[in-house]
C-alpha positions in Angstrom: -1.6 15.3 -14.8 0.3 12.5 -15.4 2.4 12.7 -19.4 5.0 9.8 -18.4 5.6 6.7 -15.5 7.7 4.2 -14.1 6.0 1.8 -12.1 7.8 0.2 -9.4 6.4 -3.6 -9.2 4.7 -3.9 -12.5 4.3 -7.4 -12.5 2.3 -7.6 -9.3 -2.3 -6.8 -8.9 -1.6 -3.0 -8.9 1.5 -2.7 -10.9 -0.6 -4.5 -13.4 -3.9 -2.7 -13.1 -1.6 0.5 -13.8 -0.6 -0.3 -17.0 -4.1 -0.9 -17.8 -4.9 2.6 -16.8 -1.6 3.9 -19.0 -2.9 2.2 -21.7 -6.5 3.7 -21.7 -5.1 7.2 -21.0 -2.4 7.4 -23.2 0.4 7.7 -20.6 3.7 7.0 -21.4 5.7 3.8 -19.5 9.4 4.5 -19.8 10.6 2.3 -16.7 8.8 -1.2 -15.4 10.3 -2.9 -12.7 9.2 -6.5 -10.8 11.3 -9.1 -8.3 12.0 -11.8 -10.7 9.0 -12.4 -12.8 10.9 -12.8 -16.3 8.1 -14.1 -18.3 5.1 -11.4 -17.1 7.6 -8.6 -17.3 9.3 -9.5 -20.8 5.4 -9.3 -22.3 5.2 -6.0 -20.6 8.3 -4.5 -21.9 7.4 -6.1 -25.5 3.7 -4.1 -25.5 5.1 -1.2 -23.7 8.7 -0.2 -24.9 9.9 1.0 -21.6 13.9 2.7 -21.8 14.5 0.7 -18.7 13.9 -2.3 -16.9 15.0 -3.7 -13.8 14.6 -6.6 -11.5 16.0 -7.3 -8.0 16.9 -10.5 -8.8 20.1 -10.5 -10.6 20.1 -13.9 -12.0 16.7 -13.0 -13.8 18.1 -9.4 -15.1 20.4 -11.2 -17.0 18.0 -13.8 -18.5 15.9 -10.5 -19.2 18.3 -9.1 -20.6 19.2 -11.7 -23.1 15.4 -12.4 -23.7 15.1 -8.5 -24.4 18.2 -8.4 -26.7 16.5 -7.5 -29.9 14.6 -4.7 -28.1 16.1 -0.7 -27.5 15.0 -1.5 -23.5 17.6 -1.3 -21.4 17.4 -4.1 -18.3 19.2 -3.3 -15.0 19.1 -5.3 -11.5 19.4 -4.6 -7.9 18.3 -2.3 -5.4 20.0 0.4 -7.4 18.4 -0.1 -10.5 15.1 0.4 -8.7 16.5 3.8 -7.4 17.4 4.5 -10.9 13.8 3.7 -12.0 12.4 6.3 -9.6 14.3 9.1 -10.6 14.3 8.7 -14.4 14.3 11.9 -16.1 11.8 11.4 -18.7 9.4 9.8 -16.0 7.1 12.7 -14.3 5.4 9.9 -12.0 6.7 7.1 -9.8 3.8 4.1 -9.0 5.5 2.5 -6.0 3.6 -0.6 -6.2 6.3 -3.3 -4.7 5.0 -5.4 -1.7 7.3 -4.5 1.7 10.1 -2.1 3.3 11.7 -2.6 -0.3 9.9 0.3 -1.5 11.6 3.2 0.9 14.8 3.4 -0.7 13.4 4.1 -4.0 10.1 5.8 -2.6 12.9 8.6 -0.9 15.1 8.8 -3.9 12.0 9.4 -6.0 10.8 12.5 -3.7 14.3 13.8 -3.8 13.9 13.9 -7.7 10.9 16.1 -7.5 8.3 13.1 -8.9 4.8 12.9 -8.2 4.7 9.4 -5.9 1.2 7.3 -7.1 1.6 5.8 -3.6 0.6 1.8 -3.6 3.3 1.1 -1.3 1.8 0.9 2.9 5.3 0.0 4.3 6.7 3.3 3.0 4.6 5.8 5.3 4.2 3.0 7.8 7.9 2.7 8.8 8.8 5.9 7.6 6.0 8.5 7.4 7.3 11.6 8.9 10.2 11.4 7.4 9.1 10.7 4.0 6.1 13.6 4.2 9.1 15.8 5.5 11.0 15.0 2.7 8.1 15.7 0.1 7.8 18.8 1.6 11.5 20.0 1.6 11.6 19.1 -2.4 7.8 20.2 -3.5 7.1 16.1 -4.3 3.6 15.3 -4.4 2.3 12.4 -2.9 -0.8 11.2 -4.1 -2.3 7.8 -2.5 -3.1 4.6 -4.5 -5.2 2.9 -1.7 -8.7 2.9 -2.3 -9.2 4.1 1.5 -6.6 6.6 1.0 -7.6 7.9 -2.5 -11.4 8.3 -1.3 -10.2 10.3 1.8 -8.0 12.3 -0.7 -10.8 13.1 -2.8 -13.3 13.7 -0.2 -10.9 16.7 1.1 -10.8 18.3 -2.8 -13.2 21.0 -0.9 -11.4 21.3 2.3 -9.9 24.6 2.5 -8.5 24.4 5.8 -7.2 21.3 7.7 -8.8 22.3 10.8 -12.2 22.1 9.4 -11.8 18.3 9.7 -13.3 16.3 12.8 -12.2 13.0 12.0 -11.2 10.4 8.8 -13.5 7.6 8.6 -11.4 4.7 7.3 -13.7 1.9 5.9 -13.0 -2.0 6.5 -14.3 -4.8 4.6 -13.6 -7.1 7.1 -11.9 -9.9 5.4 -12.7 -13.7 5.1 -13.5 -14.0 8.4 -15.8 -11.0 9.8 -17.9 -12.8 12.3 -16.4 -15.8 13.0 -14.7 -16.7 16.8 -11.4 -17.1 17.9 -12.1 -21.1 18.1 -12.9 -20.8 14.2 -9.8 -18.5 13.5 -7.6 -20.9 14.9 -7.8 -23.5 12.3 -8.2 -21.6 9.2 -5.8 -22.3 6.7 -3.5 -20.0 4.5 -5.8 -20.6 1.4 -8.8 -19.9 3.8 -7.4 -16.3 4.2 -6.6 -15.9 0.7 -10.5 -16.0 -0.5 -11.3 -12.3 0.0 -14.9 -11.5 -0.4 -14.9 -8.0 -2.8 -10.9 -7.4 -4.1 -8.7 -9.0 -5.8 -4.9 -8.3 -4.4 -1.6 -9.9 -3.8 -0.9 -12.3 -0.9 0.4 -10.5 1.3 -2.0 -7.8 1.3 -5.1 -10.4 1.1 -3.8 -11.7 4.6 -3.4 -8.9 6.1 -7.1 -8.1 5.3 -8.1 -11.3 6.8 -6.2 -10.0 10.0 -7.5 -6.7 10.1 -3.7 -5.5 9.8 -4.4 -3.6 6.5 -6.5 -1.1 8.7 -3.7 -0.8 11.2 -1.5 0.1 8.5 -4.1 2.5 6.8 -4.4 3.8 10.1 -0.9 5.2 10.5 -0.6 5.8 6.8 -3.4 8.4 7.5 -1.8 9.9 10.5 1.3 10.8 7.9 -0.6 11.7 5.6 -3.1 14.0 6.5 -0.6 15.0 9.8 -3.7 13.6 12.2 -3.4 12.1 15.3 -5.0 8.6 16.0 -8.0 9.1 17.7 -9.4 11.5 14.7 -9.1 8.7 12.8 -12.2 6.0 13.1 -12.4 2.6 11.8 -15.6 1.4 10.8 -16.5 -2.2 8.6 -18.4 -1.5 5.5 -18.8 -5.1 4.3 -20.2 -4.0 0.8 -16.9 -2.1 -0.3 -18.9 0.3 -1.9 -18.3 3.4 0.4 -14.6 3.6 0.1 -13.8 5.7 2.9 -15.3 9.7 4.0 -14.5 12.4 6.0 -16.3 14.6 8.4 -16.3 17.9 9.0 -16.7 20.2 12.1 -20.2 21.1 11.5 -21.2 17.2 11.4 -20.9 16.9 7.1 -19.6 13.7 6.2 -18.2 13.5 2.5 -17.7 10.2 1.1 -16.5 8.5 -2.4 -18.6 5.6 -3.5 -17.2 3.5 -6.4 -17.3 -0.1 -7.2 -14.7 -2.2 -5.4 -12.4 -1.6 -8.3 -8.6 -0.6 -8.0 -8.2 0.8 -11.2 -10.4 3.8 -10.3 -7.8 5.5 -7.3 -4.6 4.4 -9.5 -6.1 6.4 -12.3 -7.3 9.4 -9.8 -3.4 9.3 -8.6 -2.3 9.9 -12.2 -4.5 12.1 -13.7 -5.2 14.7 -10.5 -6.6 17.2 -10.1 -7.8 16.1 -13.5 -10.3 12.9 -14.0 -9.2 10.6 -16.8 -11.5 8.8 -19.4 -14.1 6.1 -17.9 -11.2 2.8 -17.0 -13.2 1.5 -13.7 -16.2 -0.7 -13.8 -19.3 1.8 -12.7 -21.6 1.4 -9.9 -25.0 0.7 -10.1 -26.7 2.2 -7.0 -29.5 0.1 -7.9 -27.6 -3.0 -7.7 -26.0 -2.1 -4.8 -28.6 -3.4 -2.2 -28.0 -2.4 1.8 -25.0 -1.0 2.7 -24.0 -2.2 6.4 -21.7 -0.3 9.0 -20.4 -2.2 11.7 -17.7 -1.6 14.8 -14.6 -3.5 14.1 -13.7 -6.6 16.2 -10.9 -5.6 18.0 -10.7 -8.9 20.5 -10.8 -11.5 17.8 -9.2 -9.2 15.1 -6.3 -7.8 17.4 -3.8 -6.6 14.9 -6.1 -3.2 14.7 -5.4 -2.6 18.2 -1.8 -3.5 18.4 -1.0 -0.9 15.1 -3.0 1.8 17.1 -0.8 1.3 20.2 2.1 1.3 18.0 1.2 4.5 16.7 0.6 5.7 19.6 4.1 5.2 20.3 5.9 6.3 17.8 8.9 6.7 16.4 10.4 3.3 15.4 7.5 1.0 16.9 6.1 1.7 13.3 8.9 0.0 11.6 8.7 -2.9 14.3 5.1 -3.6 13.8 5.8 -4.0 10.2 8.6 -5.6 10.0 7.5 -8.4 12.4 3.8 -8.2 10.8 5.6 -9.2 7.2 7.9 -12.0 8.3 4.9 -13.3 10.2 2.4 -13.2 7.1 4.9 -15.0 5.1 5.3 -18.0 7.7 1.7 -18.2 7.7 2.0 -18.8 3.7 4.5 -21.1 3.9 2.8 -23.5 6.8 5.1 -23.1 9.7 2.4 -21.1 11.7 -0.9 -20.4 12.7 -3.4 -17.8 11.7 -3.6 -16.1 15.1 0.2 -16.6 15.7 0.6 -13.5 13.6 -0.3 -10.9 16.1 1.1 -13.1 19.0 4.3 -12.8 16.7 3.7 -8.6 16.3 2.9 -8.6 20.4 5.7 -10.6 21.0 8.3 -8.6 19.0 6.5 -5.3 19.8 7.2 -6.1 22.9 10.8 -7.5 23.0 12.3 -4.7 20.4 12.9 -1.4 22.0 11.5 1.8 20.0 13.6 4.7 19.6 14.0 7.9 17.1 12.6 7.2 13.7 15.0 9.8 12.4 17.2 8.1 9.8 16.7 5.5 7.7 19.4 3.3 9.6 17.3 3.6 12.7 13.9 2.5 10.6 16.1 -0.4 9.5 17.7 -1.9 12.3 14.1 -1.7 13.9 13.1 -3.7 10.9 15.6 -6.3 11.3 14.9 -6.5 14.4 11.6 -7.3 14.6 12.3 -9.8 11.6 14.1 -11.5 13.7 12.2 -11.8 16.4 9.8 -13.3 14.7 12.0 -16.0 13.1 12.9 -17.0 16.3 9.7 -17.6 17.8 
């Protein structure tokens, strides 16, 4: 169980929802680290008394810092204070909770240190699965997803004494926004359209990618690293009710789920307490309340970001990296205006298509994919 944490991306939905769950279970914060956010993560530090902060923007590490003066916290910025926040000695636990490719730097340096990783972070197994699992491997880390899809598949295997006993992961889908609506419809919605999600309550960037049915794509290869599955024993099924979180089944046709409400705070405090279960934090569910609970097959023609992650699993290697890479510059155009909704997987196609997948054996490699397909995107 967890005694001590630094979470990576405090200021942000899960960062924050994890330092709910630290306060509730007594857990230790000794390092809190955000993008620029002065005013969130000053409050945080004042409440929490972390021995280091850090923030990627410079210019707002120093205002931190001078803000934070009177305090014993010490403030660092930069990409390598965020490596120095992951392998702090007094922190047993790393919550990688930053939005993007940002996070594999720190996510590695974190494993090399021994930590348990609370894993919030998609982009980190996404671009980099194999060789992050390797890694974990080769230094006894534990990697413990954050994910409610992840963290119900995690606990649904407590009893699984043997990998091969597993037919297939059954990765649940809310749907998003726009389950049911046609391609005529999805052209015109708007970026605060796709930000109205129907059960959670996330960041931006992980809201639209719900809307686009990337998230599962994402989960999907997350899945493959982590339970070291190929893709078709992994099935995607929309579960509007996000009550059934995700389940697996067995060889002898036993499926075992985990049911919770649709309440984050529930798999980030499963990640730090295991293979203990913390104090009551998450709202409970009333079965009662809970009315019918609908499966559907996901719609892969208007939705086609699912299929486009499976093919690029599929492929392998750095195709991972370029699915990402080109998915988050695409998201963020969408935000700002300068495309469509449906231009995002035309954008992921495009660059899928145009940027040549090789070896995903260094981190060089799963960068230069990344770029890229970044760029790719820009361009179009």
């Amino acid at each position: 169980m967890t005694r001590s944490v630094s979470i990576l991306g405090s200021t942000g939905s899960i960062g924050r929802q994890t330092l709910e769950v630290a306060r509730a279970c007594g857990i230790a914060v000794k390092a809190l680290t955000a993008n620029r956010d002065t005013a969130r993560l000053e409050a945080q530090c004042r409440e929490f008394q972390p021995e280091l902060v850090v923030l990627m923007d410079r210019a707002a590490a120093a205002d931190l810092a001078v803000r934070l003066a009177d305090t014993e916290t010490r403030v660092a910025g930069g990409m390598e204070g965020l490596i120095e926040a992951a392998t702090l000695l007094s922190a047993d636990t790393v919550v990688t909770a930053v939005v993007g490719s940002v996070g594999l730097r720190p996510t590695l340096a974190a494993i090399q240190a021994g930590k348990r990783i609370a894993l919030a972070n998609k982009e980190t197994l996404v671009c980099a699965g194999e060789l992050v699992m390797d890694e974990a491997q080769r230094w006894g880390a534990e990697v413990v997803p954050v994910d409610s899809e992840h963290s119900a598949i995690f606990q649904s295997l407590q009893g699984c004494r043997d990998r091969g006993e597993v037919k297939r992961l059954i990765l649940t889908a809310s749907g998003g926004p726009f389950w049911g609506k046609s391609r005529a419809e999805l052209e015109r919605v708007t970026p605060a359209d796709a930000l109205k999600h129907p059960n959670w309550s996330m960041g931006a960037k992980v809201t639209i990618d719900s809307a686009t049915m990337m998230n599962k794509g994402l989960e999907l290869i997350e899945a493959m690293r982590l339970y070291r599955l190929p893709p078709e024993k992994i099935l995607v099924v929309v579960h509007r009710e996000s009550i059934l979180h995700s389940a697996v089944e067995y060889g002898d046709n036993a499926v075992i789920a985990q049911l919770g409400a649709p309440d984050m705070r529930l798999p980030i405090e499963y990640a730090l307490t295991w293979p203990e279960r913390g104090p009551a934090v998450a709202k409970p569910l009333d079965l009662f309340a809970c009315g019918k609970l609908t499966f559907f097959p996901p719609d892969e023609e208007n939705f086609p970001c699912l299929t486009l992650a499976r093919g690029a699993a599929e492929r392998g290697g750095t195709a991972t990296a370029v699915l990402n890479g080109a998915n988050e510059a695409a998201v963020a155009r969408f935000l700002a205006g300068e495309i469509g909704f449906l231009d995002i997987p035309r954008q992921v196609e495009r660059a899928l298509g145009r940027v040549p997948a090789g070896p995903a054996d260094s981190l060089e490699a799963i960068f230069a994919a990344d770029e890229a397909a970044r760029a790719c995107v820009m361009e179009g």
